[in-house]
mmJSON file of the N, C-alpha and C atoms, coordinates in Angstrom:
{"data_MODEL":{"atom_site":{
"group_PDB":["ATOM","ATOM","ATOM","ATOM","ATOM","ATOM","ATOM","ATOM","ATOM","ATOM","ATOM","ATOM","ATOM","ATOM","ATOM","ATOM","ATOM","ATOM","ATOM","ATOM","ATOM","ATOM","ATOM","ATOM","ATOM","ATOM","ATOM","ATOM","ATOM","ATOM","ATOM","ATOM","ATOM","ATOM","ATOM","ATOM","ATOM","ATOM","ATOM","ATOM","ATOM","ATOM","ATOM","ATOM","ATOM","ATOM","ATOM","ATOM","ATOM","ATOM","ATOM","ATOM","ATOM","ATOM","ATOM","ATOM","ATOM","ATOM","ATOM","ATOM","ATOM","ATOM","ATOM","ATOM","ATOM","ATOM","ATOM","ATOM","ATOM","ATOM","ATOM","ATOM","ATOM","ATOM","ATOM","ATOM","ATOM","ATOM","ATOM","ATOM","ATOM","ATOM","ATOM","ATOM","ATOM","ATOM","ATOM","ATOM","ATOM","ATOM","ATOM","ATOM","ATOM","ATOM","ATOM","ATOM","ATOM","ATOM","ATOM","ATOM","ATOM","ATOM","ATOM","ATOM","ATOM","ATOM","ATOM","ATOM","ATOM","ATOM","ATOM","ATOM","ATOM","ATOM","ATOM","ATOM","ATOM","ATOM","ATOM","ATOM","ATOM","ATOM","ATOM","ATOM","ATOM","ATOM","ATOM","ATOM","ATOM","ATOM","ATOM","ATOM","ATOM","ATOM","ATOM","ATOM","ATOM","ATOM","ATOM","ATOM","ATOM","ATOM","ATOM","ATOM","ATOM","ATOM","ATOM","ATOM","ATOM","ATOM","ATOM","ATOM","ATOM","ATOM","ATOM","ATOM","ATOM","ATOM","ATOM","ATOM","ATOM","ATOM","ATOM","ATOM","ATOM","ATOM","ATOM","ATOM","ATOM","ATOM","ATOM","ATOM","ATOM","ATOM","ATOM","ATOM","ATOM","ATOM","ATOM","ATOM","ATOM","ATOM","ATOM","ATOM","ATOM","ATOM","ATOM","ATOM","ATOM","ATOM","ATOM","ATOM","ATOM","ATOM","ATOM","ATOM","ATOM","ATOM","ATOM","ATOM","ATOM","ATOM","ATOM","ATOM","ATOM","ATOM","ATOM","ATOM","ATOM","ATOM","ATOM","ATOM","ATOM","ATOM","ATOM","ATOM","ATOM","ATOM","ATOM"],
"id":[1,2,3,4,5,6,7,8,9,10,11,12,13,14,15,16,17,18,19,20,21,22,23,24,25,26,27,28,29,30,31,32,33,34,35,36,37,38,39,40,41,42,43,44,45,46,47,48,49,50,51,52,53,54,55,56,57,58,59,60,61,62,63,64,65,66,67,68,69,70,71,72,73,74,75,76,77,78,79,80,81,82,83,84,85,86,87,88,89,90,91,92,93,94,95,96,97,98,99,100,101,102,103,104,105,106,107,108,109,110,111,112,113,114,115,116,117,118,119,120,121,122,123,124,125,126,127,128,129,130,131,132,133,134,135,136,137,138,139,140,141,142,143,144,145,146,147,148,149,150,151,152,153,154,155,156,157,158,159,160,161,162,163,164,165,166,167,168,169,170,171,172,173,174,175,176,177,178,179,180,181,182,183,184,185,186,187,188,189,190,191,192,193,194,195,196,197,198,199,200,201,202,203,204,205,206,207,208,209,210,211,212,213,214,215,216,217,218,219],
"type_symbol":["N","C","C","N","C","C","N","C","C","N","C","C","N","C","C","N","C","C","N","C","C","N","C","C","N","C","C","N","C","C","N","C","C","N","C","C","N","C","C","N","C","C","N","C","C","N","C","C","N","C","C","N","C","C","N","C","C","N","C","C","N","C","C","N","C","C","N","C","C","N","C","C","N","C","C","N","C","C","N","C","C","N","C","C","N","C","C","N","C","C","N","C","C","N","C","C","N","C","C","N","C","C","N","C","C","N","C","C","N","C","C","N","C","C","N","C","C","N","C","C","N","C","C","N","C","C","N","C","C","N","C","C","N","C","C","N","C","C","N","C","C","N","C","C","N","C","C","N","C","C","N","C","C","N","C","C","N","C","C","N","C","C","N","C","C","N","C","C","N","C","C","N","C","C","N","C","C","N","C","C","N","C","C","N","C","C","N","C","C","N","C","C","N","C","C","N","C","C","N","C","C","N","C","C","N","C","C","N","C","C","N","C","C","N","C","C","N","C","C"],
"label_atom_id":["N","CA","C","N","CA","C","N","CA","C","N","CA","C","N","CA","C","N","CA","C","N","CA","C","N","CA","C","N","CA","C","N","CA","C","N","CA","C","N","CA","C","N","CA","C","N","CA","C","N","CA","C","N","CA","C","N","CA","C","N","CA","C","N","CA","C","N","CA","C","N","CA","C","N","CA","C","N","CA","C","N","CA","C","N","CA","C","N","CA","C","N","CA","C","N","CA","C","N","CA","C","N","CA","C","N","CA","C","N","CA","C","N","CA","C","N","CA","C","N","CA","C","N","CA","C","N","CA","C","N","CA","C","N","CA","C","N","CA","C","N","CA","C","N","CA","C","N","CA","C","N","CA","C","N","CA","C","N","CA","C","N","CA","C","N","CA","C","N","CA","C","N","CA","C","N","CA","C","N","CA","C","N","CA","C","N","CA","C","N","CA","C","N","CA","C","N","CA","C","N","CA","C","N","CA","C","N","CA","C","N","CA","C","N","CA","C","N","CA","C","N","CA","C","N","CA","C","N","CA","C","N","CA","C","N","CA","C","N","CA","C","N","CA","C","N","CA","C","N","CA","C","N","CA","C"],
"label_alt_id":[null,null,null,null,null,null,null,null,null,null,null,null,null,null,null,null,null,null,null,null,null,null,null,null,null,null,null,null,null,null,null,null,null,null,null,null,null,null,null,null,null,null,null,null,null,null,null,null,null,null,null,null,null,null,null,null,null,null,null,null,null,null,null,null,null,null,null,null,null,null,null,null,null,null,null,null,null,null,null,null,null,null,null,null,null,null,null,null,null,null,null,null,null,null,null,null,null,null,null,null,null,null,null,null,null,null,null,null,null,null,null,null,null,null,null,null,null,null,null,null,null,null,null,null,null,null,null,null,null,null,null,null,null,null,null,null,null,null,null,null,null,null,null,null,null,null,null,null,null,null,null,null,null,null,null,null,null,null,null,null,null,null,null,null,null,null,null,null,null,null,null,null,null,null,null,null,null,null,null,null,null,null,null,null,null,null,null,null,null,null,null,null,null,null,null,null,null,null,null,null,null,null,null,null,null,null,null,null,null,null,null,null,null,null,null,null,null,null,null],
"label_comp_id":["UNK","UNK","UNK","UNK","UNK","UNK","UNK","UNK","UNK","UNK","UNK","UNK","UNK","UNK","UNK","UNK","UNK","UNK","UNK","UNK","UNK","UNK","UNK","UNK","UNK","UNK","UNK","UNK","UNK","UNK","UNK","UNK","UNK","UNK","UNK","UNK","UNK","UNK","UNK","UNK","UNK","UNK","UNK","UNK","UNK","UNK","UNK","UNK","UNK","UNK","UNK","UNK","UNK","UNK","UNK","UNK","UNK","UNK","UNK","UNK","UNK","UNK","UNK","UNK","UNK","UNK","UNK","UNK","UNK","UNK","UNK","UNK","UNK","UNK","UNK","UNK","UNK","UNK","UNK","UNK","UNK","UNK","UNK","UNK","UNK","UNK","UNK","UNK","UNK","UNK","UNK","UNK","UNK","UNK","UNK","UNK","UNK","UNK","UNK","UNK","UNK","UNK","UNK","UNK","UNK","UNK","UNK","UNK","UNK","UNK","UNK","UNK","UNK","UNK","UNK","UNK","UNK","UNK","UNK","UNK","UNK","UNK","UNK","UNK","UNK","UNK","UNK","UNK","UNK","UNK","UNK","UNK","UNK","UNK","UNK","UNK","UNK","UNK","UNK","UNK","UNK","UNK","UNK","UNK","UNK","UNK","UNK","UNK","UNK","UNK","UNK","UNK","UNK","UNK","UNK","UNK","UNK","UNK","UNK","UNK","UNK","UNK","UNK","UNK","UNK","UNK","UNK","UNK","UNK","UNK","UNK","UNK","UNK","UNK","UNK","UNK","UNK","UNK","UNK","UNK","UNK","UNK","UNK","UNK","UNK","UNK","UNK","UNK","UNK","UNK","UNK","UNK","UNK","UNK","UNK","UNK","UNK","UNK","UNK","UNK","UNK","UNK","UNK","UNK","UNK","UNK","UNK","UNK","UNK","UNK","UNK","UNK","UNK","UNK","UNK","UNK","UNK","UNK","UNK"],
"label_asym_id":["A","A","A","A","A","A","A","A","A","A","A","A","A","A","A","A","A","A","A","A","A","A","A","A","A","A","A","A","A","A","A","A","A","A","A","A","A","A","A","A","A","A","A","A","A","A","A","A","A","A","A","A","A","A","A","A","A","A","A","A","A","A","A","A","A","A","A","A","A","A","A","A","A","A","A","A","A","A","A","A","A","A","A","A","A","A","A","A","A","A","A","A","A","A","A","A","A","A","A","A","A","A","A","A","A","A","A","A","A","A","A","A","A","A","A","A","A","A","A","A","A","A","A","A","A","A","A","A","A","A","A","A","A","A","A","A","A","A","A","A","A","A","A","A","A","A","A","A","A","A","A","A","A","A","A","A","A","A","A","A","A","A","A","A","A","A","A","A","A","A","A","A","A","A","A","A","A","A","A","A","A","A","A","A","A","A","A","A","A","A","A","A","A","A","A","A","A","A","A","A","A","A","A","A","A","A","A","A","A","A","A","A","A","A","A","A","A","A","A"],
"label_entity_id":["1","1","1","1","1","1","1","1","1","1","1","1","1","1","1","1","1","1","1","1","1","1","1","1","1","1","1","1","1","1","1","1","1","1","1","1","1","1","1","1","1","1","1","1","1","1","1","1","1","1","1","1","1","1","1","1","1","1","1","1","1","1","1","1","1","1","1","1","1","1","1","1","1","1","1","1","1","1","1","1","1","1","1","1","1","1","1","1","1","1","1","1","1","1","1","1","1","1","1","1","1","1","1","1","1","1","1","1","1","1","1","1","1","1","1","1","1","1","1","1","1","1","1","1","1","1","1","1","1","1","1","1","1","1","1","1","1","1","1","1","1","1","1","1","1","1","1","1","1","1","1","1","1","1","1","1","1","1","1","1","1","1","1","1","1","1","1","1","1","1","1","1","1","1","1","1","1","1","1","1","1","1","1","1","1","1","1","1","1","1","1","1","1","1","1","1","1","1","1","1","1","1","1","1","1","1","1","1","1","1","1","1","1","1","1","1","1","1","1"],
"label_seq_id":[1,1,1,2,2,2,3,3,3,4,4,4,5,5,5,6,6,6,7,7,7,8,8,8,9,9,9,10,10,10,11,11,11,12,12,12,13,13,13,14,14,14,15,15,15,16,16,16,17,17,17,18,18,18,19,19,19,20,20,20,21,21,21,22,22,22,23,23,23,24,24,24,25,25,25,26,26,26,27,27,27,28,28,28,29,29,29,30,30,30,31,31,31,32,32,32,33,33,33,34,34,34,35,35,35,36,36,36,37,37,37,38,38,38,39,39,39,40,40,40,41,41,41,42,42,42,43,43,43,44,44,44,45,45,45,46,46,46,47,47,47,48,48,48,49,49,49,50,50,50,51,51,51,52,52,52,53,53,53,54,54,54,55,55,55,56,56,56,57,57,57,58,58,58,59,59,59,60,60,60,61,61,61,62,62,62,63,63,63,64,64,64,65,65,65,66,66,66,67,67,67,68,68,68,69,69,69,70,70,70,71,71,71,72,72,72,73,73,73],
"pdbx_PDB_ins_code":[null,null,null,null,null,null,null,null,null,null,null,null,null,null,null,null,null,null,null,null,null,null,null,null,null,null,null,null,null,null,null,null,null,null,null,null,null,null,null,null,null,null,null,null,null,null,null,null,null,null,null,null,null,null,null,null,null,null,null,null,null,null,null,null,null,null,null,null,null,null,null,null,null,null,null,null,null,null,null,null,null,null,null,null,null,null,null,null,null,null,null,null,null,null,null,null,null,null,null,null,null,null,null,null,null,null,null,null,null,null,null,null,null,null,null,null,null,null,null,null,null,null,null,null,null,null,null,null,null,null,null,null,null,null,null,null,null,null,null,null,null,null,null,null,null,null,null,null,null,null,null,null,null,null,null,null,null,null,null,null,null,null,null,null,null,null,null,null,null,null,null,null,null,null,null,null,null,null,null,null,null,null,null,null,null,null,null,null,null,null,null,null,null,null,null,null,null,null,null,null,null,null,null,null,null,null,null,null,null,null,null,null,null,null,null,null,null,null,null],
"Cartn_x":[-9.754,-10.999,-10.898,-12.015,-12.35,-12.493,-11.584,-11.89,-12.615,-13.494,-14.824,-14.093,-13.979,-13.657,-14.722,-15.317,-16.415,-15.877,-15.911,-15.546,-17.136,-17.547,-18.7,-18.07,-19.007,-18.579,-19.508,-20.013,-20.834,-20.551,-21.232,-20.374,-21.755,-21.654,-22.693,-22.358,-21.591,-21.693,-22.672,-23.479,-24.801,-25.544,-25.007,-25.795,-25.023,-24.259,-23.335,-23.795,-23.913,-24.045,-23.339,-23.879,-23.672,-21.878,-21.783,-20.221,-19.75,-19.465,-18.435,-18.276,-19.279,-19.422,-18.113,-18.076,-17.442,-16.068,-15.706,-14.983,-13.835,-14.722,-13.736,-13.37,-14.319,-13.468,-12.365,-12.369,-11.286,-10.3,-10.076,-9.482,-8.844,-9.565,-9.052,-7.873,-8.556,-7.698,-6.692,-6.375,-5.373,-4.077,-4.574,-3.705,-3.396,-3.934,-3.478,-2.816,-2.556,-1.457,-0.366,0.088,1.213,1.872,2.803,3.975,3.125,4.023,3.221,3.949,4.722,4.952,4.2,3.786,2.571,1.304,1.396,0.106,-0.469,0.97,1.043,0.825,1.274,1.424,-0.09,-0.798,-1.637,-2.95,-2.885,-4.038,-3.715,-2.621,-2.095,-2.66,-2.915,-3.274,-5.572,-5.232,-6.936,-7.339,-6.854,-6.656,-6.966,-6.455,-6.751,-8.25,-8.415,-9.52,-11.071,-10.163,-11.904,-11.617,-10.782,-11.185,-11.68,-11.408,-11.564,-13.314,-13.447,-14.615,-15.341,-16.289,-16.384,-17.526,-17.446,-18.366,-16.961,-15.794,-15.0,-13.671,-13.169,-11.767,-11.986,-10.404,-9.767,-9.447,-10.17,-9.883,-9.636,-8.439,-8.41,-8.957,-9.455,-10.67,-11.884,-12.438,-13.619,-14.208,-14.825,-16.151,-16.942,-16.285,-16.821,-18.19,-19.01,-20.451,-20.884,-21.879,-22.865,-24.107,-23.918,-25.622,-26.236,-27.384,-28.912,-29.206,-29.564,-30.611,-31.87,-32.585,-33.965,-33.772,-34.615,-34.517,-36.329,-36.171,-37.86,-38.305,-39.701,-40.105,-40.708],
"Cartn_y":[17.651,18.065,19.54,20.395,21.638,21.804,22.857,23.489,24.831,24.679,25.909,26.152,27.716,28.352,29.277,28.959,29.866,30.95,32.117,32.842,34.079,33.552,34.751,35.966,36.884,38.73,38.709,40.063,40.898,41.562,41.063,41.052,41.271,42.756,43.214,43.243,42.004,41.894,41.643,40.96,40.647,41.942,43.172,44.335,45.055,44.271,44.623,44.052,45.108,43.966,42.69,41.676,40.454,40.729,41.756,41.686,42.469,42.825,43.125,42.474,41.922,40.234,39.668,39.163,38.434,39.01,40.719,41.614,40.965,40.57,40.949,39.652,38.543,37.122,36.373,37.308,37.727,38.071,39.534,39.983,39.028,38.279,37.354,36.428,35.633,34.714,34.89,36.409,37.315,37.602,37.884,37.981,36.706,35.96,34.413,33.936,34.065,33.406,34.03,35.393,36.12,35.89,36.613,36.74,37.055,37.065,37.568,39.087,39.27,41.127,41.651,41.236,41.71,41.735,40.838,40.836,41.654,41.797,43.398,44.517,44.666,45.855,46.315,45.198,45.55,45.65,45.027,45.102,46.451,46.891,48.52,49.643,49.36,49.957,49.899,48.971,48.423,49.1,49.016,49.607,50.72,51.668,52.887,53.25,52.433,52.856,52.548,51.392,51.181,52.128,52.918,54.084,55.448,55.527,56.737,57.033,58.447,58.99,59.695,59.318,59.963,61.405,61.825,62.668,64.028,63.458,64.215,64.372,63.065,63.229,63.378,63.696,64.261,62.88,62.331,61.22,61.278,60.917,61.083,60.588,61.702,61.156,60.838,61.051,60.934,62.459,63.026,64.132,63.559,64.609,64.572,63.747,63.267,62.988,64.497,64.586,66.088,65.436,65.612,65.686,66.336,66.033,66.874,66.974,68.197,68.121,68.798,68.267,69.268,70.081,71.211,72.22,72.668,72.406,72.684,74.692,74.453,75.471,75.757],
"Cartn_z":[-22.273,-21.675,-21.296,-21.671,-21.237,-19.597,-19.412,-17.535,-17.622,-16.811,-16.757,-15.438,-15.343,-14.169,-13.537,-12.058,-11.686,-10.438,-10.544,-9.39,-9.489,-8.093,-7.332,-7.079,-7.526,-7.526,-8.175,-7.797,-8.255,-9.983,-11.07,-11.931,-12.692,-13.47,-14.416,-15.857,-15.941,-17.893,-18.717,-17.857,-18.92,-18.733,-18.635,-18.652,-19.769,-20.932,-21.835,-22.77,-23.969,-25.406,-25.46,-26.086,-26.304,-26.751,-28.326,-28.847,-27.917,-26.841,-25.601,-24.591,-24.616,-23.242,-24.212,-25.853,-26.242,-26.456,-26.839,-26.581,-25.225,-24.365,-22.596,-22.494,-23.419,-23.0,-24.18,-25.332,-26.111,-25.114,-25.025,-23.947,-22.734,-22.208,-21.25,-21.428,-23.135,-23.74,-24.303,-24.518,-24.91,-23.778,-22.908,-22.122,-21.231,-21.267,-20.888,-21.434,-22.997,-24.188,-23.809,-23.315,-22.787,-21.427,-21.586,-20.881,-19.241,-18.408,-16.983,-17.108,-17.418,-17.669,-18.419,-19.458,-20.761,-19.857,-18.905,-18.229,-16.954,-16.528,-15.589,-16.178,-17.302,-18.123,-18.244,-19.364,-19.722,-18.156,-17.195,-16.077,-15.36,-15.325,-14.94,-15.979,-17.208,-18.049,-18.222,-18.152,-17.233,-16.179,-14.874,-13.767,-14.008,-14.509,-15.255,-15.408,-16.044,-16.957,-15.896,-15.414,-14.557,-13.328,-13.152,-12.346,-12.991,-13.975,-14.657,-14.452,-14.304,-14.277,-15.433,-16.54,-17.339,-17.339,-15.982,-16.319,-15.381,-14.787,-14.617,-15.452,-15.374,-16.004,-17.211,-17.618,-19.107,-19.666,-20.611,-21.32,-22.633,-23.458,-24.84,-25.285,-26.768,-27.704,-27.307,-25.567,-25.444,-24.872,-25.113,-24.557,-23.626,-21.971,-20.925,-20.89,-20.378,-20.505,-19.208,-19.219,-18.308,-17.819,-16.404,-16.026,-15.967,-16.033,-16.613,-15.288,-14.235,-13.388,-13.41,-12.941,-13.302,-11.872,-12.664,-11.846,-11.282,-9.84,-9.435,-9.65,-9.705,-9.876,-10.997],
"occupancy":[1.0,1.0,1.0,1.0,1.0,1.0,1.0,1.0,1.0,1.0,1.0,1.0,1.0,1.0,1.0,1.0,1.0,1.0,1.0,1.0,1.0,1.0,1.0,1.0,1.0,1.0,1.0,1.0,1.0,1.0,1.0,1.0,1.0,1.0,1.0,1.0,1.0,1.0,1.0,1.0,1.0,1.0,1.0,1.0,1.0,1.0,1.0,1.0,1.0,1.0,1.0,1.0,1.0,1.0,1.0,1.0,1.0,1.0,1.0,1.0,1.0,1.0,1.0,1.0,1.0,1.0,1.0,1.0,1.0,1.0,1.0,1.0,1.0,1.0,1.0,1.0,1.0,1.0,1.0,1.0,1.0,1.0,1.0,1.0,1.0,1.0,1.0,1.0,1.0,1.0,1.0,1.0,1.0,1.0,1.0,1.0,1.0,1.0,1.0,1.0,1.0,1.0,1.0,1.0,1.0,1.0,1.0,1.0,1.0,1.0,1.0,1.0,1.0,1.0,1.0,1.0,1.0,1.0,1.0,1.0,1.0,1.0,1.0,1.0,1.0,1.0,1.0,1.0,1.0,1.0,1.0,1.0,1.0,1.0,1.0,1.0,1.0,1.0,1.0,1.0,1.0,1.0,1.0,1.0,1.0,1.0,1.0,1.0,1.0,1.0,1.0,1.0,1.0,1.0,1.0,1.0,1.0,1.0,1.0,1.0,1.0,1.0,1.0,1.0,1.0,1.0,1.0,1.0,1.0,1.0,1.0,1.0,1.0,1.0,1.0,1.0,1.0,1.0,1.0,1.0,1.0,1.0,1.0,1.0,1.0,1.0,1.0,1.0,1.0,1.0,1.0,1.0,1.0,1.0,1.0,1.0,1.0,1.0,1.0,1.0,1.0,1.0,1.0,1.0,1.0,1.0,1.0,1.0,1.0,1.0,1.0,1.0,1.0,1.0,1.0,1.0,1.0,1.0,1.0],
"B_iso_or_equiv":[0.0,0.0,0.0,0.0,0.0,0.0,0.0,0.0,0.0,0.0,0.0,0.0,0.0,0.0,0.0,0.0,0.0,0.0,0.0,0.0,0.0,0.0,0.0,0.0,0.0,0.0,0.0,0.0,0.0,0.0,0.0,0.0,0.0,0.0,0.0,0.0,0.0,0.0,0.0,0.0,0.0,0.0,0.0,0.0,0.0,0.0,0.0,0.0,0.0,0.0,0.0,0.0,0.0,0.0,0.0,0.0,0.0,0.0,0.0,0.0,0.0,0.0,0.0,0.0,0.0,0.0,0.0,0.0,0.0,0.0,0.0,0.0,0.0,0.0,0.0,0.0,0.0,0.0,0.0,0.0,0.0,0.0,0.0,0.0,0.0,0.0,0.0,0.0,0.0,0.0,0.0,0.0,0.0,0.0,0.0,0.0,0.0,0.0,0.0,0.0,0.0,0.0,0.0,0.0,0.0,0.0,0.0,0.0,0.0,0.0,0.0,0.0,0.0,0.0,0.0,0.0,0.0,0.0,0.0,0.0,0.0,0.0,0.0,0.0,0.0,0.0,0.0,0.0,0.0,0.0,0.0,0.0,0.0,0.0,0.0,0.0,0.0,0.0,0.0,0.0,0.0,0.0,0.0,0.0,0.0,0.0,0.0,0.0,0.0,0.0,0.0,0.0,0.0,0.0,0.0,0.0,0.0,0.0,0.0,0.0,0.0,0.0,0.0,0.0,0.0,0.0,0.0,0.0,0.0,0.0,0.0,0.0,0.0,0.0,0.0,0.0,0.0,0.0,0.0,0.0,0.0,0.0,0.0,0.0,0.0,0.0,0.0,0.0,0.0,0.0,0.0,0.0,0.0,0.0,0.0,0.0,0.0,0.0,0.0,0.0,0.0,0.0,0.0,0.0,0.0,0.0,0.0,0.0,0.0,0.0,0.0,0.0,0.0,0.0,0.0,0.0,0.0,0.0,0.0],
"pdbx_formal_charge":[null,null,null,null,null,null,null,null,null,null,null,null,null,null,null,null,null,null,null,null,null,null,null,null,null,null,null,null,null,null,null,null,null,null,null,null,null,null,null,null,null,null,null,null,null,null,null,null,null,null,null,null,null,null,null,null,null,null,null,null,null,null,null,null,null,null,null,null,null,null,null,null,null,null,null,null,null,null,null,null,null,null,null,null,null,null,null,null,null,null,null,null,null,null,null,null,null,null,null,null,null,null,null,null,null,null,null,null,null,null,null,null,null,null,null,null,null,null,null,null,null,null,null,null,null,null,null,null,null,null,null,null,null,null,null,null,null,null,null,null,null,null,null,null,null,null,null,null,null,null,null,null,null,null,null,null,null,null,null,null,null,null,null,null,null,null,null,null,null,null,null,null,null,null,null,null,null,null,null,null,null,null,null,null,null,null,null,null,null,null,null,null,null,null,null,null,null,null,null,null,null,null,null,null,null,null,null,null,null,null,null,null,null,null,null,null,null,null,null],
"auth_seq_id":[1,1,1,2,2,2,3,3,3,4,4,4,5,5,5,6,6,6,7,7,7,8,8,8,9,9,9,10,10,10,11,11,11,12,12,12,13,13,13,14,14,14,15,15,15,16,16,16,17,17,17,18,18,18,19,19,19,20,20,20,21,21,21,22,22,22,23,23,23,24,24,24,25,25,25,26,26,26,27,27,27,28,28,28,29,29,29,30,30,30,31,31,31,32,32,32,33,33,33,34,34,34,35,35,35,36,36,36,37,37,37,38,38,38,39,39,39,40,40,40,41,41,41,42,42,42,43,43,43,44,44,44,45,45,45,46,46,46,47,47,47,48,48,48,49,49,49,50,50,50,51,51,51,52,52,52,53,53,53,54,54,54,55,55,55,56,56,56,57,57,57,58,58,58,59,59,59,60,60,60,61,61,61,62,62,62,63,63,63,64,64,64,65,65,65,66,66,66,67,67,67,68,68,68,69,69,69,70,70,70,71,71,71,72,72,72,73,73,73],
"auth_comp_id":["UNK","UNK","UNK","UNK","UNK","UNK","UNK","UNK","UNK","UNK","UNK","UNK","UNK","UNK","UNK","UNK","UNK","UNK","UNK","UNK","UNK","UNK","UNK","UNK","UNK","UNK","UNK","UNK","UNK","UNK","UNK","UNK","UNK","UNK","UNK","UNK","UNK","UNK","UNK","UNK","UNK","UNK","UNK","UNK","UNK","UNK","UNK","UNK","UNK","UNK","UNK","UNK","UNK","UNK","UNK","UNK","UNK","UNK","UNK","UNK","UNK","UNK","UNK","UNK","UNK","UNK","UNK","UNK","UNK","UNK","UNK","UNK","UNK","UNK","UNK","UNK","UNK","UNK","UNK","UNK","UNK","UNK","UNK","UNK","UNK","UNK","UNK","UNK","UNK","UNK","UNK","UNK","UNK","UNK","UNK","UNK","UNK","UNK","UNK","UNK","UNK","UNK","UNK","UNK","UNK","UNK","UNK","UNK","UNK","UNK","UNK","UNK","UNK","UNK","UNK","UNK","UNK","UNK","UNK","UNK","UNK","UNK","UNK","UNK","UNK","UNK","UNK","UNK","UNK","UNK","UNK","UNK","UNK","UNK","UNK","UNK","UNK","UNK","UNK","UNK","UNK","UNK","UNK","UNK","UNK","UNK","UNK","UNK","UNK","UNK","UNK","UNK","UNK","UNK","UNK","UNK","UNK","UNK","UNK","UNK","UNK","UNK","UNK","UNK","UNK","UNK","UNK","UNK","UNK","UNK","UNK","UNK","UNK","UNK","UNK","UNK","UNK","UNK","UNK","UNK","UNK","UNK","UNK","UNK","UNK","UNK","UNK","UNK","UNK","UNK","UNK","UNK","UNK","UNK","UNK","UNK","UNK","UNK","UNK","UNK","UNK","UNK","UNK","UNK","UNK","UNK","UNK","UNK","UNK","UNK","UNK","UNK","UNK","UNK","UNK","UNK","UNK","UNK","UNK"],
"auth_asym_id":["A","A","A","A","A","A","A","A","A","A","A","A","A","A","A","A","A","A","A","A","A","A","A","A","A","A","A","A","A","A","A","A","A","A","A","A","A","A","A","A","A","A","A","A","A","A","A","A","A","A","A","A","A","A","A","A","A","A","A","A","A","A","A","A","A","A","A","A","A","A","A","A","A","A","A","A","A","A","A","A","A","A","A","A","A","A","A","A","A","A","A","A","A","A","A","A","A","A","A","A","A","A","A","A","A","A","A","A","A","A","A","A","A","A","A","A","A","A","A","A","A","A","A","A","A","A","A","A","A","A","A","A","A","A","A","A","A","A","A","A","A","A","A","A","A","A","A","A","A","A","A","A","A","A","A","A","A","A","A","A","A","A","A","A","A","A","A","A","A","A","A","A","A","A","A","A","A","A","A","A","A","A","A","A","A","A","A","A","A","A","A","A","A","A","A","A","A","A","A","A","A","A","A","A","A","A","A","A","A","A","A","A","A","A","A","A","A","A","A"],
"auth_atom_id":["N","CA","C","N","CA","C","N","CA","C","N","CA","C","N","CA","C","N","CA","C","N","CA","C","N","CA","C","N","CA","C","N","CA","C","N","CA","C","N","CA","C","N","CA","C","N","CA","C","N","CA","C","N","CA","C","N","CA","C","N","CA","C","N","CA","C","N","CA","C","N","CA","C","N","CA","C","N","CA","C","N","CA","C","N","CA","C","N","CA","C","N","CA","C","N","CA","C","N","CA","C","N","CA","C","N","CA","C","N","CA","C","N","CA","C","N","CA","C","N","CA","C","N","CA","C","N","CA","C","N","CA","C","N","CA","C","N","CA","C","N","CA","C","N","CA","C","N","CA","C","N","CA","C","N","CA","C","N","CA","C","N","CA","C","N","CA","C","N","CA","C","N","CA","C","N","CA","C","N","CA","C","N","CA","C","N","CA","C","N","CA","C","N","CA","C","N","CA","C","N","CA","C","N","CA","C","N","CA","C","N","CA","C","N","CA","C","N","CA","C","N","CA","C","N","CA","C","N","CA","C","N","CA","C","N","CA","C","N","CA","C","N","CA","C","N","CA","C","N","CA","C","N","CA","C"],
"pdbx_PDB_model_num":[1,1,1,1,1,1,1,1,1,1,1,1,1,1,1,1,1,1,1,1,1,1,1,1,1,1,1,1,1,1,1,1,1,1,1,1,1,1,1,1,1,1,1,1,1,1,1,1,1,1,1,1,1,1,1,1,1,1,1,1,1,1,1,1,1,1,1,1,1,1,1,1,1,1,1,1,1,1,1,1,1,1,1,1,1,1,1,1,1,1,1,1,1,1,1,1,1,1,1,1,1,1,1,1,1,1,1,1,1,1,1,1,1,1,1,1,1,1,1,1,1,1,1,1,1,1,1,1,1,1,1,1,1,1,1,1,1,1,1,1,1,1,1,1,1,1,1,1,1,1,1,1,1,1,1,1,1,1,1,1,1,1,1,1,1,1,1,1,1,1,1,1,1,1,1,1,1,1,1,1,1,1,1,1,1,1,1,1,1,1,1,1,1,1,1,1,1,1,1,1,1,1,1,1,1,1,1,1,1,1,1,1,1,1,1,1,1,1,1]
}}}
């Protein structure tokens, strides 16, 4: 028998294309088949990323994003 797991948080995936909703629960099942060091590794490497700022930091292979402000007058 299948176990459905529910945890409440504030959680904006359905504000994600459908193939990255399916992307992150890949991802999930990926690192569940592994090791618990593979699994530190890679959430430290995660960690990362969901702090990263893309309109400040230096990220490889990606170009800053810029805001537009309008200017009155």
């Amino acid at each position: 028998m299948k176990t459905f797991h529910t945890i409440c948080m504030n959680c904006r995936i359905n504000e994600l294309p459908e193939q990255y909703q399916v992307t992150i629960v890949h991802l999930v099942n990926h690192l569940a088949s592994h090791t618990d060091s593979y699994q530190q590794h890679a959430m430290n490497r995660l960690e990362n990323i969901s702090n990263e700022n893309p309109y400040c930091d230096d990220i490889p292979g990606f170009k800053k994003l810029t805001m537009n402000f309008e200017e009155d007058g």
